[in-house]
N, C-alpha and C positions, 0 to 999 in steps of 0.2 A: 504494500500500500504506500502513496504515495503522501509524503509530507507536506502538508502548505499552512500555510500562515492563522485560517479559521476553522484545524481543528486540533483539540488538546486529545494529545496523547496520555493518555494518565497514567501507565507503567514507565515514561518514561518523564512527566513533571515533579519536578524536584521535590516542592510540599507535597507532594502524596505519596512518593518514594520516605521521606522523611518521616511521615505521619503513621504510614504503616511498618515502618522499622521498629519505631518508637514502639507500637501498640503491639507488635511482636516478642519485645524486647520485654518490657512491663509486663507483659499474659506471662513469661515464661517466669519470668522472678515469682510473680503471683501464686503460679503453680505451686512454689514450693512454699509458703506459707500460709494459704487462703485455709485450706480444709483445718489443718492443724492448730492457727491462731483465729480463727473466725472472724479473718480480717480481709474486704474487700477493697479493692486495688485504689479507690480513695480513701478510703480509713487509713492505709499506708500511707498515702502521698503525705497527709496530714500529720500523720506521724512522723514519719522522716522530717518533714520540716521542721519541727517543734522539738524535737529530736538534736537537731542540729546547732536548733537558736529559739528556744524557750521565750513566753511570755510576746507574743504574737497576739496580735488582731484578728479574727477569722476576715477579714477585709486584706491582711497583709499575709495570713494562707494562700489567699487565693491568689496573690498576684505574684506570689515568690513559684507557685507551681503551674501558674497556668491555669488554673480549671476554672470554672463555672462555679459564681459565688455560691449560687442552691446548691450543686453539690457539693461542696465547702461545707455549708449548712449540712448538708444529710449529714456527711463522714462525722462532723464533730458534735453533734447531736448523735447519735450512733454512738461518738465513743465517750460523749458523756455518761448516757445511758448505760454502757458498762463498764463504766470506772477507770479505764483507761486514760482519761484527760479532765485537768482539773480549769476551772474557770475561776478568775480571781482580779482584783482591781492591779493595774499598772501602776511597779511603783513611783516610777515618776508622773502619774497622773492619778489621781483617786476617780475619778470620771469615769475612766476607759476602763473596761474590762478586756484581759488576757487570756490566751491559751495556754497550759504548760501540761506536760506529761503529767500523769500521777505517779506515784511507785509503779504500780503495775502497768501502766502504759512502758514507764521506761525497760520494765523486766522484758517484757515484749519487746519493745525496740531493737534491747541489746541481743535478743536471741532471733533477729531476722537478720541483722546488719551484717553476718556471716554468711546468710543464704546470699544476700545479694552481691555482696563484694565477691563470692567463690562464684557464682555467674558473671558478672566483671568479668574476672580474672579468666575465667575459660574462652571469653569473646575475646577479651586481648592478647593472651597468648598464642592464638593463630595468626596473631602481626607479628609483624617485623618491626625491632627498636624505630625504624625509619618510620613504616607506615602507621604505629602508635603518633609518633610526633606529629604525622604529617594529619592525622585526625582529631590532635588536638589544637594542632592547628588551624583550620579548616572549619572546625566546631568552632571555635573562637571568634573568626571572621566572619562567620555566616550569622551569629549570634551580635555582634559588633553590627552589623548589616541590617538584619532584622530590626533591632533597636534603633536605629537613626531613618529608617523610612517612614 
């Protein structure tokens, strides 16, 4: 078939190459935690974030990972409901209320943060030191890019 100008290839445009890697990428990490911690692939997202940097806005969840404020809302409604995250005023603001792990969110955290880094590490180790750089590279720019349009 022949290429022209007014029609989108979609196996072959970049955001849907990118979007379904992604969504490939996250299903398989998911796998290895969903059944076991009865935690769905946003209740993760929100974990990891808060995880990483405590005391979050569900307004700054959602724009550190991308997602869709309502589902923000499900996941942390979800993991309020079972005790997994604690809600609590900001302390440099008494006004604002926070998100932060609870104990047991963080016991969970620290026992997925191996599932996911050892999938990491299995995707990376089929690069080469070179092709590593040259994809954190590349991720960088294109993110750089993204950002300023």
């Amino acid at each position: 078939m022949k290429k022209n100008e007014d029609t989108l290839h979609l196996g072959d445009f970049l955001p849907y190459r990118l979007s379904v890697l992604s969504n490939r990428i996250s299903r398989a990490i998911a796998d290895g935690y969903e059944e076991r911690f009865q935690l769905g692939l946003p209740e993760w997202r929100v974990m990891a974030v808060l995880g990483g940097e405590p005391d979050l806005s569900a307004a700054q969840v959602a724009e550190r990972t991308a997602m869709d404020k309502v589902a923000v809302s499900r996941a942390v409604n979800k993991l309020l409901e079972n005790g997994r995250l604690e809600r609590h005023f900001s302390p440099e603001d008494k006004r604002r209320s926070v998100l932060a792990l609870s104990e047991e969110g963080l016991k969970v955290y620290r026992e997925i943060i191996p599932i996911a880094l050892g999938y990491e590490s299995r995707i990376l180790e089929k690069l080469t030191a070179v092709e590593r750089q040259a994809l954190a590279t590349l991720l960088e720019k294109l993110e750089d890019i993204q950002l300023h349009t």
